[in-house]
mmCIF file of the N, C-alpha and C atoms, coordinates in Angstrom:
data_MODEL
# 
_entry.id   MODEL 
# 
loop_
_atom_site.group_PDB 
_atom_site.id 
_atom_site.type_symbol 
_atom_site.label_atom_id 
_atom_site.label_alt_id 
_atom_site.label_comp_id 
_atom_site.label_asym_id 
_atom_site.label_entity_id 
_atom_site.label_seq_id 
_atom_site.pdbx_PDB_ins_code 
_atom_site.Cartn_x 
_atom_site.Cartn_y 
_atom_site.Cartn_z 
_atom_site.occupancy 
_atom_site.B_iso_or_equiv 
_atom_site.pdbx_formal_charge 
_atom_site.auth_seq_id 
_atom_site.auth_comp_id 
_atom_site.auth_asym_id 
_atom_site.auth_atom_id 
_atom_site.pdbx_PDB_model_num 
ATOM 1   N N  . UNK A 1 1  ? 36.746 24.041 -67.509 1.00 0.00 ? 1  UNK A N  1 
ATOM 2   C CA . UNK A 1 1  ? 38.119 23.726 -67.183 1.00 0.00 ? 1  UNK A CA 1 
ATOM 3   C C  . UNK A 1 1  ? 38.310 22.218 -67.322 1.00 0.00 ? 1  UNK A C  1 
ATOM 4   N N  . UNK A 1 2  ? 39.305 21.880 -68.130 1.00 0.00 ? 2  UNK A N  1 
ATOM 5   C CA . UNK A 1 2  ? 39.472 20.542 -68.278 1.00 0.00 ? 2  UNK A CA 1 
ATOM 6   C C  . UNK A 1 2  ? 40.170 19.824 -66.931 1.00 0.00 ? 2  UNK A C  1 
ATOM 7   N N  . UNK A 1 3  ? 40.495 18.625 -67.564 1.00 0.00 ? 3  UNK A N  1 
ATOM 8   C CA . UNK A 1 3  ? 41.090 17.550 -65.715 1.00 0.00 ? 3  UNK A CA 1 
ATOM 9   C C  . UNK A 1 3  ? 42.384 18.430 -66.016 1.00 0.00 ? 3  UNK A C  1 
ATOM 10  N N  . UNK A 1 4  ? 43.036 17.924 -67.042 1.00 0.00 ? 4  UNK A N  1 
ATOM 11  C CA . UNK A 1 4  ? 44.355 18.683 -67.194 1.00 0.00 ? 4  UNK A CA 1 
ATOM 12  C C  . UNK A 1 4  ? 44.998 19.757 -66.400 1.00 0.00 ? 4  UNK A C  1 
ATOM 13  N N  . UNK A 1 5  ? 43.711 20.872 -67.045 1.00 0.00 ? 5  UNK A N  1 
ATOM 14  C CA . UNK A 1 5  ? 43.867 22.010 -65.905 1.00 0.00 ? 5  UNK A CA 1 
ATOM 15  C C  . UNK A 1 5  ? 43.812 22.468 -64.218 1.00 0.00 ? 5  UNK A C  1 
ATOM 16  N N  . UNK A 1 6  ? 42.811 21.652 -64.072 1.00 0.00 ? 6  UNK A N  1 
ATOM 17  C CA . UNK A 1 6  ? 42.565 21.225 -62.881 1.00 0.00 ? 6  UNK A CA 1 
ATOM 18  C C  . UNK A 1 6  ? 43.715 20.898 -62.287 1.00 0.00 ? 6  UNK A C  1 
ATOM 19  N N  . UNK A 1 7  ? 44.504 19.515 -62.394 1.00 0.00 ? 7  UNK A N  1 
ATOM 20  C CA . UNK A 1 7  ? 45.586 19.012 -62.114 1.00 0.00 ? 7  UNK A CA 1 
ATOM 21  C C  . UNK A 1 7  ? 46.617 20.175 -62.018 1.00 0.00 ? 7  UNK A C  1 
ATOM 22  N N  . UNK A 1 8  ? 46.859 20.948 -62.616 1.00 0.00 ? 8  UNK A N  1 
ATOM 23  C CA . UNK A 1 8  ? 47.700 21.765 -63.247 1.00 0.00 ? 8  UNK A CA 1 
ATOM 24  C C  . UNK A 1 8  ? 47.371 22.472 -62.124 1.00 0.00 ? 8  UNK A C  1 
ATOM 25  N N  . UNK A 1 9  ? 46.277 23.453 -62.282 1.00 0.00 ? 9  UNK A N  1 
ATOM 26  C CA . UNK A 1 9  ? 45.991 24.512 -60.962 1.00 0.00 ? 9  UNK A CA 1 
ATOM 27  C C  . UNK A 1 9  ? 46.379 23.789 -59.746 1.00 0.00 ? 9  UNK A C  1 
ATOM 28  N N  . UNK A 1 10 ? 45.907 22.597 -59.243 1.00 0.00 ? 10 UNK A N  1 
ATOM 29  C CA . UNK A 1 10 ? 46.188 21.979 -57.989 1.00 0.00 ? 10 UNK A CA 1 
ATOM 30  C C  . UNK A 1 10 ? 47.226 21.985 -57.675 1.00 0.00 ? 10 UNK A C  1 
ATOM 31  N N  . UNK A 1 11 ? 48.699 21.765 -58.876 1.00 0.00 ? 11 UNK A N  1 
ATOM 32  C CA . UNK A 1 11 ? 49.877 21.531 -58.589 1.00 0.00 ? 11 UNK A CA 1 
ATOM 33  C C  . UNK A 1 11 ? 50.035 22.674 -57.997 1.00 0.00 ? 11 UNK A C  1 
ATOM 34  N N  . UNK A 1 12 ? 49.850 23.648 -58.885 1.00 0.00 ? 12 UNK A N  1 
ATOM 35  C CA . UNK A 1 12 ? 50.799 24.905 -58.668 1.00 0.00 ? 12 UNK A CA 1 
ATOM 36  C C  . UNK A 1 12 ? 50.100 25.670 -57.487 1.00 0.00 ? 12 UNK A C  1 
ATOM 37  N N  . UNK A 1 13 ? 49.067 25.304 -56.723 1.00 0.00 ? 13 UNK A N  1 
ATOM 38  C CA . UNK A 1 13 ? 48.532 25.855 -55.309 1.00 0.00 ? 13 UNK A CA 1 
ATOM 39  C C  . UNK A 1 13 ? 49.059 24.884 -54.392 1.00 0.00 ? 13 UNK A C  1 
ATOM 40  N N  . UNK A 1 14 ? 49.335 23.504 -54.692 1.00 0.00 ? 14 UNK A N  1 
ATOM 41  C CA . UNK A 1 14 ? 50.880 22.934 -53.685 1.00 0.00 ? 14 UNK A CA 1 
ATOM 42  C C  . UNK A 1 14 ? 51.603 23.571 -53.605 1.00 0.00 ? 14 UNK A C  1 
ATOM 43  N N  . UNK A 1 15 ? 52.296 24.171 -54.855 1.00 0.00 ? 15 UNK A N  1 
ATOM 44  C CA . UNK A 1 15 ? 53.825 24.534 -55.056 1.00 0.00 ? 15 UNK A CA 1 
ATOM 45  C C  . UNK A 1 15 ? 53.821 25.773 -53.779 1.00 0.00 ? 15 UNK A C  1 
ATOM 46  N N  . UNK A 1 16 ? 52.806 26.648 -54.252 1.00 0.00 ? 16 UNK A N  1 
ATOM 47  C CA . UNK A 1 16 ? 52.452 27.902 -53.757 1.00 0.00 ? 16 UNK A CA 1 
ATOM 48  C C  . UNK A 1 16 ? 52.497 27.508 -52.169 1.00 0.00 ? 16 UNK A C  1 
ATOM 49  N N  . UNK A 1 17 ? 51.572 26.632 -51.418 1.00 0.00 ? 17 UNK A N  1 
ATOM 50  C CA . UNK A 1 17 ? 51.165 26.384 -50.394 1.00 0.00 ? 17 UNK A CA 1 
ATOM 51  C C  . UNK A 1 17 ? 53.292 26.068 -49.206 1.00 0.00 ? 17 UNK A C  1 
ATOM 52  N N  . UNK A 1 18 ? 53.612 25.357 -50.030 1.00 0.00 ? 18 UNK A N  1 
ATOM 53  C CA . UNK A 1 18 ? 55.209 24.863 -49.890 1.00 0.00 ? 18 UNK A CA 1 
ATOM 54  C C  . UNK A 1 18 ? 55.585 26.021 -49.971 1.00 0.00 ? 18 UNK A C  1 
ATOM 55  N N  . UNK A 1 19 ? 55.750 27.174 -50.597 1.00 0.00 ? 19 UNK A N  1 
ATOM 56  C CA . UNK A 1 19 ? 56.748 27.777 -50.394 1.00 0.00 ? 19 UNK A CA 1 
ATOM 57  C C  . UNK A 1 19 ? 56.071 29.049 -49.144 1.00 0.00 ? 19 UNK A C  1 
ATOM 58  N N  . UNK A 1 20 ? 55.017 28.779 -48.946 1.00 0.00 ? 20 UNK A N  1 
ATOM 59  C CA . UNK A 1 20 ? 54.886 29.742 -48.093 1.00 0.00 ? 20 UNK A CA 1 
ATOM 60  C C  . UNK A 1 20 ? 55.295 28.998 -46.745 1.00 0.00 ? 20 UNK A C  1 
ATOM 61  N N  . UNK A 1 21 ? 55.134 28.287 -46.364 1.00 0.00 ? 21 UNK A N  1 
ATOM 62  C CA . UNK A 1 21 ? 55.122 27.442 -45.108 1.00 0.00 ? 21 UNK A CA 1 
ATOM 63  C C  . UNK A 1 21 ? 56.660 27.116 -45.303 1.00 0.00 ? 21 UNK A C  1 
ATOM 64  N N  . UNK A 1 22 ? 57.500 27.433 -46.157 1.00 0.00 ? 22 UNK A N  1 
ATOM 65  C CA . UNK A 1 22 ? 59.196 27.356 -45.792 1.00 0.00 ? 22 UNK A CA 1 
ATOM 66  C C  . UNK A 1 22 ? 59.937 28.515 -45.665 1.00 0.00 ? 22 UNK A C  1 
ATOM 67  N N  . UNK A 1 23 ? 58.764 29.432 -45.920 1.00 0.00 ? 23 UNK A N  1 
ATOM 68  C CA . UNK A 1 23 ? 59.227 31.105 -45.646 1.00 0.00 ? 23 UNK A CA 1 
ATOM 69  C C  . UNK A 1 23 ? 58.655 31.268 -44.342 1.00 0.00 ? 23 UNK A C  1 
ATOM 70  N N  . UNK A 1 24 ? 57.805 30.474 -43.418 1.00 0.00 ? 24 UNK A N  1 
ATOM 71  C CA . UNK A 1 24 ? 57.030 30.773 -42.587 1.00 0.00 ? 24 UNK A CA 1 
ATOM 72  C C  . UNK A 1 24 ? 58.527 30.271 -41.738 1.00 0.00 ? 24 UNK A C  1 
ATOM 73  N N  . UNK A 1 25 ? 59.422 28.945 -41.602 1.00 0.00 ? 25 UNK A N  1 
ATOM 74  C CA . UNK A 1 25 ? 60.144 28.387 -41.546 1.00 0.00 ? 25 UNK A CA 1 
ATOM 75  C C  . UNK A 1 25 ? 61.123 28.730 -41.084 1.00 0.00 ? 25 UNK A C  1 
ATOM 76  N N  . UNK A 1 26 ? 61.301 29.659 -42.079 1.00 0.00 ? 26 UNK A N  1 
ATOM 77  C CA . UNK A 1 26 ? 62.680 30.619 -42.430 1.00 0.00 ? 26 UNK A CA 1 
ATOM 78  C C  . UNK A 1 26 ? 62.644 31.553 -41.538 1.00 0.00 ? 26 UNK A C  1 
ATOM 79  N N  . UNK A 1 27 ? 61.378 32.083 -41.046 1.00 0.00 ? 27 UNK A N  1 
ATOM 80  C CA . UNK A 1 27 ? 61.251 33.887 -40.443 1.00 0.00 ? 27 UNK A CA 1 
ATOM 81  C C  . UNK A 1 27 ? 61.007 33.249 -39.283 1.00 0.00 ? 27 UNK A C  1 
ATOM 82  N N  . UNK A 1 28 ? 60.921 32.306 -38.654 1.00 0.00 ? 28 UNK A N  1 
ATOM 83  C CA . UNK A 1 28 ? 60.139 32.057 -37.018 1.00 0.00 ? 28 UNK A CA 1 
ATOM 84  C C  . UNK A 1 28 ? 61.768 31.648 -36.080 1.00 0.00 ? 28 UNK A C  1 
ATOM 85  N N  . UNK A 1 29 ? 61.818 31.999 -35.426 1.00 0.00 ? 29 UNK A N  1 
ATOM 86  C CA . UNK A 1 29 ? 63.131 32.217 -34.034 1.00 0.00 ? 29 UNK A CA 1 
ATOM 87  C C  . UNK A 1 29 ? 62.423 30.716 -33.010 1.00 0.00 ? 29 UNK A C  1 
ATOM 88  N N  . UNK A 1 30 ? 61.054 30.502 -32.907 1.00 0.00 ? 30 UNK A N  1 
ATOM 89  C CA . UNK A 1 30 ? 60.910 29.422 -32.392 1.00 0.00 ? 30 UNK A CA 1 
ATOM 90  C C  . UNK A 1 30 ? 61.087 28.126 -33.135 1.00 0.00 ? 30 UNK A C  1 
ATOM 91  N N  . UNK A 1 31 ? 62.028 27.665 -31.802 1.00 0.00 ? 31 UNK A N  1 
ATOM 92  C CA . UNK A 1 31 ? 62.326 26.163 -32.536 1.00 0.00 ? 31 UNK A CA 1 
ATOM 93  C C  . UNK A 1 31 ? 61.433 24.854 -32.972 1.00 0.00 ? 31 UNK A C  1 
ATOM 94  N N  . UNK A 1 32 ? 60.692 25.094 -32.006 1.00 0.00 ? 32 UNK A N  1 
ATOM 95  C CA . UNK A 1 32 ? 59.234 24.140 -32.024 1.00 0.00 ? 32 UNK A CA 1 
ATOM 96  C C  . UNK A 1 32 ? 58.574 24.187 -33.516 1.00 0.00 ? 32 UNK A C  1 
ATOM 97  N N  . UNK A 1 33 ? 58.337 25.963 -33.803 1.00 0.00 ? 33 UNK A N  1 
ATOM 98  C CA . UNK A 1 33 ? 57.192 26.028 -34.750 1.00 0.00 ? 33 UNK A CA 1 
ATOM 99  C C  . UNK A 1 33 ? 58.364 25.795 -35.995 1.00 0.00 ? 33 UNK A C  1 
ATOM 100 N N  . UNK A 1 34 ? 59.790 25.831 -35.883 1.00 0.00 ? 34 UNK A N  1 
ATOM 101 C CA . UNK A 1 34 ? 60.398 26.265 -37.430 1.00 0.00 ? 34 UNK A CA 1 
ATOM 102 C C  . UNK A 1 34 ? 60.191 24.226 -37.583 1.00 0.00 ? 34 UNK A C  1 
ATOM 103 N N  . UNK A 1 35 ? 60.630 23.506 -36.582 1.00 0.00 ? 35 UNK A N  1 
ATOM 104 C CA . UNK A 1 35 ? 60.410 21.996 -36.810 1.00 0.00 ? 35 UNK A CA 1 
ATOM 105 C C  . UNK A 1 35 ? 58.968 21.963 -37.219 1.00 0.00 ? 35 UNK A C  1 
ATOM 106 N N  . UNK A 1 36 ? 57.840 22.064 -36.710 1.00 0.00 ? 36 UNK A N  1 
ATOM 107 C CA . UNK A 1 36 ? 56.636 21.776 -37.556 1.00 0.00 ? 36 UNK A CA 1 
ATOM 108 C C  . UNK A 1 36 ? 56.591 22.301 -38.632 1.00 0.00 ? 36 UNK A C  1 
ATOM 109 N N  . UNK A 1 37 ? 56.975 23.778 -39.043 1.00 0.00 ? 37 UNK A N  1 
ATOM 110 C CA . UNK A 1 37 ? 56.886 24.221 -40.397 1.00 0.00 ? 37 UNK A CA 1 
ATOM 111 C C  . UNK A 1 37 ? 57.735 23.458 -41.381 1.00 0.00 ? 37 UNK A C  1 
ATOM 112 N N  . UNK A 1 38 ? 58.722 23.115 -40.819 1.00 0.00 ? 38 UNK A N  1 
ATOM 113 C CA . UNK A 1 38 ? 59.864 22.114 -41.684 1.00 0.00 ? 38 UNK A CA 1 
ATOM 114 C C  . UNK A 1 38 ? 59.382 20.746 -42.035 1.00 0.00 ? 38 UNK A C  1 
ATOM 115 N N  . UNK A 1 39 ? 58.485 20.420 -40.951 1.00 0.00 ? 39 UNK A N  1 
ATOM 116 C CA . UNK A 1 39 ? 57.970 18.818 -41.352 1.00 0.00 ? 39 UNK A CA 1 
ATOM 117 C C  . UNK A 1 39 ? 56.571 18.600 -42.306 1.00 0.00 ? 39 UNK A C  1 
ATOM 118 N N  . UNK A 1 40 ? 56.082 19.973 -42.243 1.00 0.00 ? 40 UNK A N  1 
ATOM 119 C CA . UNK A 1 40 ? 54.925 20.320 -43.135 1.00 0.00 ? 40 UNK A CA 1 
ATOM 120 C C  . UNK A 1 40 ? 55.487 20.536 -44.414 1.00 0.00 ? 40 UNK A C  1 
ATOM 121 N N  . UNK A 1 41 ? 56.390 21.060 -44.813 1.00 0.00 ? 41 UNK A N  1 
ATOM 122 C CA . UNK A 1 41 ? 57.350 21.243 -46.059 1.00 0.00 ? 41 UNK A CA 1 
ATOM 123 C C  . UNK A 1 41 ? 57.743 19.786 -46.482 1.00 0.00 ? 41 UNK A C  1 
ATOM 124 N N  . UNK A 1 42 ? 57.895 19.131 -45.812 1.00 0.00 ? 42 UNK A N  1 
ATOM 125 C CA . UNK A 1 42 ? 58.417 17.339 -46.038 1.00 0.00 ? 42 UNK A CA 1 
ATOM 126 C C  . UNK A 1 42 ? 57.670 16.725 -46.206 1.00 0.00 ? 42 UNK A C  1 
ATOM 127 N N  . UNK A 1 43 ? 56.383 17.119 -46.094 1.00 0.00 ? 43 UNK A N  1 
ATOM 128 C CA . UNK A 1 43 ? 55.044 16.450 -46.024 1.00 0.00 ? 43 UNK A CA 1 
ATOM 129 C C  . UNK A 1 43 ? 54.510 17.012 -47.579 1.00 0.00 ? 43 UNK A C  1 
ATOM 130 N N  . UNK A 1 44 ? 54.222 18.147 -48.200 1.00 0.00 ? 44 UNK A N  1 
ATOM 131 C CA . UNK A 1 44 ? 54.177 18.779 -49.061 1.00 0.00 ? 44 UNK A CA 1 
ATOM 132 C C  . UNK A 1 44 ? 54.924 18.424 -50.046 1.00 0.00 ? 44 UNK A C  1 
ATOM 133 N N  . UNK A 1 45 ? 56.299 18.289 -50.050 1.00 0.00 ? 45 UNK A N  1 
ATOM 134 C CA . UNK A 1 45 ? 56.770 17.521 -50.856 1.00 0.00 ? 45 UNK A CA 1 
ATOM 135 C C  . UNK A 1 45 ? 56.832 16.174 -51.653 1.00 0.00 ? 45 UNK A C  1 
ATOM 136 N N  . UNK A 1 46 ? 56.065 15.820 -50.655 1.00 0.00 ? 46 UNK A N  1 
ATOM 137 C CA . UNK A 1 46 ? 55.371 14.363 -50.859 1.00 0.00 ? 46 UNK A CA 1 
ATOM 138 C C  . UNK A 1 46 ? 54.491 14.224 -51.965 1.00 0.00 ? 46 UNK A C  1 
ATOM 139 N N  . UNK A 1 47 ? 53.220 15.250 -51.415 1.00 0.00 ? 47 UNK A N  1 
ATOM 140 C CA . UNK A 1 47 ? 52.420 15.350 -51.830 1.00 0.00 ? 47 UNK A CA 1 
ATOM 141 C C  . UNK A 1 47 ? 52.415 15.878 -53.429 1.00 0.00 ? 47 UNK A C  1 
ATOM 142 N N  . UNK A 1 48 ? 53.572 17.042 -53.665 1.00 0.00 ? 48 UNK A N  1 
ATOM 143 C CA . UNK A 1 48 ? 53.744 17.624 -54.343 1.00 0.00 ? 48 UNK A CA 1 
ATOM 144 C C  . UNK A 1 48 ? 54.438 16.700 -55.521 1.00 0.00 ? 48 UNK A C  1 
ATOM 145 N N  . UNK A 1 49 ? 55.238 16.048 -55.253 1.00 0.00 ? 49 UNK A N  1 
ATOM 146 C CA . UNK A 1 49 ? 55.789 14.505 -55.871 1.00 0.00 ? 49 UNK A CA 1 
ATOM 147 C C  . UNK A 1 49 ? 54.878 13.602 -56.346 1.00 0.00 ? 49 UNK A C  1 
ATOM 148 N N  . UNK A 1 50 ? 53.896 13.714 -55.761 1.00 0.00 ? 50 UNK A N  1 
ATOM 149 C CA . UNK A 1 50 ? 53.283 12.388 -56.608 1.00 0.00 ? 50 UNK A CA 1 
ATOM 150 C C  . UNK A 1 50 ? 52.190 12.976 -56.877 1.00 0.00 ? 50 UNK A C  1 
ATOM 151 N N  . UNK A 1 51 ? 51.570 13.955 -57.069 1.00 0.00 ? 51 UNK A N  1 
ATOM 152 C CA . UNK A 1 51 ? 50.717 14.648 -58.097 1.00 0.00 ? 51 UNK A CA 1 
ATOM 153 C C  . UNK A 1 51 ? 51.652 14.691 -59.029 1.00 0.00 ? 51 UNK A C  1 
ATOM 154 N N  . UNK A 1 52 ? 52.342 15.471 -59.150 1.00 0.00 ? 52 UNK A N  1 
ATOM 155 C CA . UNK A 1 52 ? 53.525 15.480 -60.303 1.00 0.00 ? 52 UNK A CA 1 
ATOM 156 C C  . UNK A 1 52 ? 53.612 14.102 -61.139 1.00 0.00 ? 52 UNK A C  1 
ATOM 157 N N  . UNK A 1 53 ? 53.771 13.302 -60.247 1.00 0.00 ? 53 UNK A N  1 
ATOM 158 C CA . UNK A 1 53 ? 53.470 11.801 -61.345 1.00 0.00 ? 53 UNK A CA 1 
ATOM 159 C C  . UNK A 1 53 ? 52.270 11.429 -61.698 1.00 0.00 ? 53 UNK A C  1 
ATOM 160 N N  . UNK A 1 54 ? 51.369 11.904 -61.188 1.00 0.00 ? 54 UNK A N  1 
ATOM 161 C CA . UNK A 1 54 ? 49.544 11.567 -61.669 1.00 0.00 ? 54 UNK A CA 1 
ATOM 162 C C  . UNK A 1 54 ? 49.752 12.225 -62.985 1.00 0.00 ? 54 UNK A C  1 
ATOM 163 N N  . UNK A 1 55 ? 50.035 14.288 -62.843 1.00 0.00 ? 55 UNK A N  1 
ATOM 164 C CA . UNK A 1 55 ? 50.102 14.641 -63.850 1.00 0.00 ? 55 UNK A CA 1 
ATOM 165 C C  . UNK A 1 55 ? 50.545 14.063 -65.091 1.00 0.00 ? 55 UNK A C  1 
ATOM 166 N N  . UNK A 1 56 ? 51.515 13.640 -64.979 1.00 0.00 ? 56 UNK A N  1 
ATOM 167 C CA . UNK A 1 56 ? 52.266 12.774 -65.828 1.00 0.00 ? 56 UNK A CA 1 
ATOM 168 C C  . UNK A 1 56 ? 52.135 11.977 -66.428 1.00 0.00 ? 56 UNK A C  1 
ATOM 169 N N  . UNK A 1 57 ? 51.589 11.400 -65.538 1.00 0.00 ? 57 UNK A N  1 
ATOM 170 C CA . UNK A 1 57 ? 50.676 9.486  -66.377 1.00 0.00 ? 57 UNK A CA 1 
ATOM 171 C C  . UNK A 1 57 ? 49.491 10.009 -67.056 1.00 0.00 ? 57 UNK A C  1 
ATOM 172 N N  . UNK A 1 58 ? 48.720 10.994 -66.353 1.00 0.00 ? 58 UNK A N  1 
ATOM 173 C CA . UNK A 1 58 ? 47.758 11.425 -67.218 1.00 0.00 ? 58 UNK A CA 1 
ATOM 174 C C  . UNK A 1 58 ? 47.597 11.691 -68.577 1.00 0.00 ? 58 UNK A C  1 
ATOM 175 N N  . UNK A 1 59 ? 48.606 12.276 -68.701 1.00 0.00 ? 59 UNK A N  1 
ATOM 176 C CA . UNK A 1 59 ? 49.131 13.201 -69.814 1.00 0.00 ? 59 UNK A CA 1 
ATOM 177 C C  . UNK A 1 59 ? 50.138 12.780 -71.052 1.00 0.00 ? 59 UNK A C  1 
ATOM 178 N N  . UNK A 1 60 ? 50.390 11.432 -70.799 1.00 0.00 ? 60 UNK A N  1 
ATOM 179 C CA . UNK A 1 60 ? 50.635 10.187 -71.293 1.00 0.00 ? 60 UNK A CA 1 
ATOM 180 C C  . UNK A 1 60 ? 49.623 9.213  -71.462 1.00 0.00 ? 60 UNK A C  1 
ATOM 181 N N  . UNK A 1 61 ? 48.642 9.088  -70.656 1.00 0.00 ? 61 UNK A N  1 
ATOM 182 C CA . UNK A 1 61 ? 47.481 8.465  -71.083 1.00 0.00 ? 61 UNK A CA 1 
ATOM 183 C C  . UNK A 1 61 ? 46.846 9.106  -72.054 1.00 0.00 ? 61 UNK A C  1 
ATOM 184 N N  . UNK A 1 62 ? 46.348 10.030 -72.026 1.00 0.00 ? 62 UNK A N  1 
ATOM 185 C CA . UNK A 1 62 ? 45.362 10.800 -72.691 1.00 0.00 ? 62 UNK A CA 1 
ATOM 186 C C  . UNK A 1 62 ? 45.793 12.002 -72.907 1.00 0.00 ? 62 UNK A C  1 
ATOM 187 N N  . UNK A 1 63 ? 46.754 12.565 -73.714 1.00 0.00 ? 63 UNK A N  1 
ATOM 188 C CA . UNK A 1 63 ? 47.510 13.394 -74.537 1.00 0.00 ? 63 UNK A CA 1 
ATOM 189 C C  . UNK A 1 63 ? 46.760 15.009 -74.690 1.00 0.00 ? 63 UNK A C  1 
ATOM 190 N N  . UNK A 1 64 ? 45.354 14.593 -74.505 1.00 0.00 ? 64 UNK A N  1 
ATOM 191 C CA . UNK A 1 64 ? 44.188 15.731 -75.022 1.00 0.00 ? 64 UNK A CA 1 
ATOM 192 C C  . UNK A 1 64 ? 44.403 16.498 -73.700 1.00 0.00 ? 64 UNK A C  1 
ATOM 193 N N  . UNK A 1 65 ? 44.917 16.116 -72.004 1.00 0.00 ? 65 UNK A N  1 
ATOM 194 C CA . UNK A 1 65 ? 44.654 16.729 -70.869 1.00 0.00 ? 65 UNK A CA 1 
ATOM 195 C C  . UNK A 1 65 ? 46.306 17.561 -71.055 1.00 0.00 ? 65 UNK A C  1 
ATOM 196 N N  . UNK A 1 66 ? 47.166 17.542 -72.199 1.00 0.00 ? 66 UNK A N  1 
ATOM 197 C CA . UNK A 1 66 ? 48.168 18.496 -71.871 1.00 0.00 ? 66 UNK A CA 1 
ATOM 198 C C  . UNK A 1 66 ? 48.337 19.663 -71.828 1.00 0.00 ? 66 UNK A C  1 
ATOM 199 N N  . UNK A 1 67 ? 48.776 20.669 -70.368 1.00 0.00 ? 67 UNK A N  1 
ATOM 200 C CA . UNK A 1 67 ? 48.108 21.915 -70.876 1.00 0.00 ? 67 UNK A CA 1 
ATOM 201 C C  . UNK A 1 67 ? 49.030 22.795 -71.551 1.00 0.00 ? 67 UNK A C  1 
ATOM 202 N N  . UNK A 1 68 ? 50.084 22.710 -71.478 1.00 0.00 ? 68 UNK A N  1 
ATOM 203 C CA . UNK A 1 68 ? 51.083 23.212 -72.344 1.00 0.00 ? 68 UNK A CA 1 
ATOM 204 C C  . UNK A 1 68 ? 50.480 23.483 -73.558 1.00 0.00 ? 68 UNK A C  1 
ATOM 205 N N  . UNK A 1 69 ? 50.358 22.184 -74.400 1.00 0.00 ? 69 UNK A N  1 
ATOM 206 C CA . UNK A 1 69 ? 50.253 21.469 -75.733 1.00 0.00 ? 69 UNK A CA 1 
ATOM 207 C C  . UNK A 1 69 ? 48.726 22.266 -76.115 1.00 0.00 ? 69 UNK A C  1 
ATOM 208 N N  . UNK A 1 70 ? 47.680 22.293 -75.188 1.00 0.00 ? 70 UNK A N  1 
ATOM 209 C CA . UNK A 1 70 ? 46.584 23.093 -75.431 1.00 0.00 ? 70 UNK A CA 1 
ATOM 210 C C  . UNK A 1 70 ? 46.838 24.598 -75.706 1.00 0.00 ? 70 UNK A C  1 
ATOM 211 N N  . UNK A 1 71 ? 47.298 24.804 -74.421 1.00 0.00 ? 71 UNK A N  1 
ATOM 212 C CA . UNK A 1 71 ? 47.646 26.485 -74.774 1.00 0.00 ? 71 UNK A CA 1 
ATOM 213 C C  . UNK A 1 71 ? 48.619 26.790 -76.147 1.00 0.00 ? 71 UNK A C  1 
ATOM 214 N N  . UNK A 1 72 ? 49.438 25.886 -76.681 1.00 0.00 ? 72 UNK A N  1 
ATOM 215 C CA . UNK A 1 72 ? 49.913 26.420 -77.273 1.00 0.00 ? 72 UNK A CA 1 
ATOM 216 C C  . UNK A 1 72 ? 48.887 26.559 -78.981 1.00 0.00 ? 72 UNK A C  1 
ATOM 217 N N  . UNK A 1 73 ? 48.269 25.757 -79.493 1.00 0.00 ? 73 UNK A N  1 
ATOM 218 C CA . UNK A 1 73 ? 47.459 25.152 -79.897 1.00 0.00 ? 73 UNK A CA 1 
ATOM 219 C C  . UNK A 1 73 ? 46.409 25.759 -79.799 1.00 0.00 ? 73 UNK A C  1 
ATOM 220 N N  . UNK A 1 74 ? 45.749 27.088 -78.388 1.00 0.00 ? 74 UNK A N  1 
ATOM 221 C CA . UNK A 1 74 ? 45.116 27.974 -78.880 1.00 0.00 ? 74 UNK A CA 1 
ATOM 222 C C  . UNK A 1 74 ? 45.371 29.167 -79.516 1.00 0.00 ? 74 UNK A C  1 
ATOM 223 N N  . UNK A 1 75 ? 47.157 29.668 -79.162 1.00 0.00 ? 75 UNK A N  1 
ATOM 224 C CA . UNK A 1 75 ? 47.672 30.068 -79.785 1.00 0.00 ? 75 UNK A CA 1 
ATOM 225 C C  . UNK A 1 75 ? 47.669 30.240 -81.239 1.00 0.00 ? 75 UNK A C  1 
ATOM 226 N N  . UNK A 1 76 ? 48.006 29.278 -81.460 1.00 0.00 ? 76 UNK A N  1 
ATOM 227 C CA . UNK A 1 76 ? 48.081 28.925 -82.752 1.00 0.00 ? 76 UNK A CA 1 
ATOM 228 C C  . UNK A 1 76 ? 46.735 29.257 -84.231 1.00 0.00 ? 76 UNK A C  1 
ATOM 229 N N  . UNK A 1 77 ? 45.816 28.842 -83.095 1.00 0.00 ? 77 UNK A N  1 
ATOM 230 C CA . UNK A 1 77 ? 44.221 29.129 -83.513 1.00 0.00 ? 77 UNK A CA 1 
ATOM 231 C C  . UNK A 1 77 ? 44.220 30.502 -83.633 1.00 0.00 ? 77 UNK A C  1 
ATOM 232 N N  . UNK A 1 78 ? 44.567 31.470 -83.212 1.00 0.00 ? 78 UNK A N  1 
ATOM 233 C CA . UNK A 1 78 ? 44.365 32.528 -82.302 1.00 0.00 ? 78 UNK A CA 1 
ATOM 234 C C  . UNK A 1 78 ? 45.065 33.376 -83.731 1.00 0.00 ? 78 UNK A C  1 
ATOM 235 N N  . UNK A 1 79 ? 45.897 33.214 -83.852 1.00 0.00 ? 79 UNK A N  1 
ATOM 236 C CA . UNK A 1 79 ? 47.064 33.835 -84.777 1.00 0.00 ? 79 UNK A CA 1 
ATOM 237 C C  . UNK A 1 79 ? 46.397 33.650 -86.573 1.00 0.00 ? 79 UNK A C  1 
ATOM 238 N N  . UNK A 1 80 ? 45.745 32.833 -86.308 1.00 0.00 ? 80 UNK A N  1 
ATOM 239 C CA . UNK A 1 80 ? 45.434 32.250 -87.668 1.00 0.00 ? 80 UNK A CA 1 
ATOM 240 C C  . UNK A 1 80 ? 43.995 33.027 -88.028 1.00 0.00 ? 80 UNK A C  1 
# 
């Protein structure tokens, strides 16, 4: 597994991690826990934000970690 991917998987087990903890949010009647679940979501977002820009710079640095651009590209191999 390349960094690319890596990065990539990590994002999208943030993304994943965020939306469960704003459904957790959503379904709880206590006020206490829906404020911590809400501030954990704000916190996540954070987090989720600036991986998003690592990804980014990465992938602008060094063009070879894009995974889009890979997958498509095995595709391509693939067909041929």
């Amino acid at each position: 597994m390349t960094v690319g991917q890596k990065m990539h998987q990590a994002l999208a087990s943030l993304e994943s991690a965020r939306a469960s903890i704003s459904t957790f949010a959503l379904d709880t009647q206590d006020k206490t826990a829906k404020q911590a679940f809400n501030n954990a979501v704000t916190q996540l977002d954070n987090v989720v934000n600036t991986i998003k820009s690592r990804v980014n710079y990465i992938e602008q640095q060094e063009p070879q970690y894009k995974v889009r651009q890979q997958s498509q590209q095995q595709q391509q191999q693939q067909q041929q």
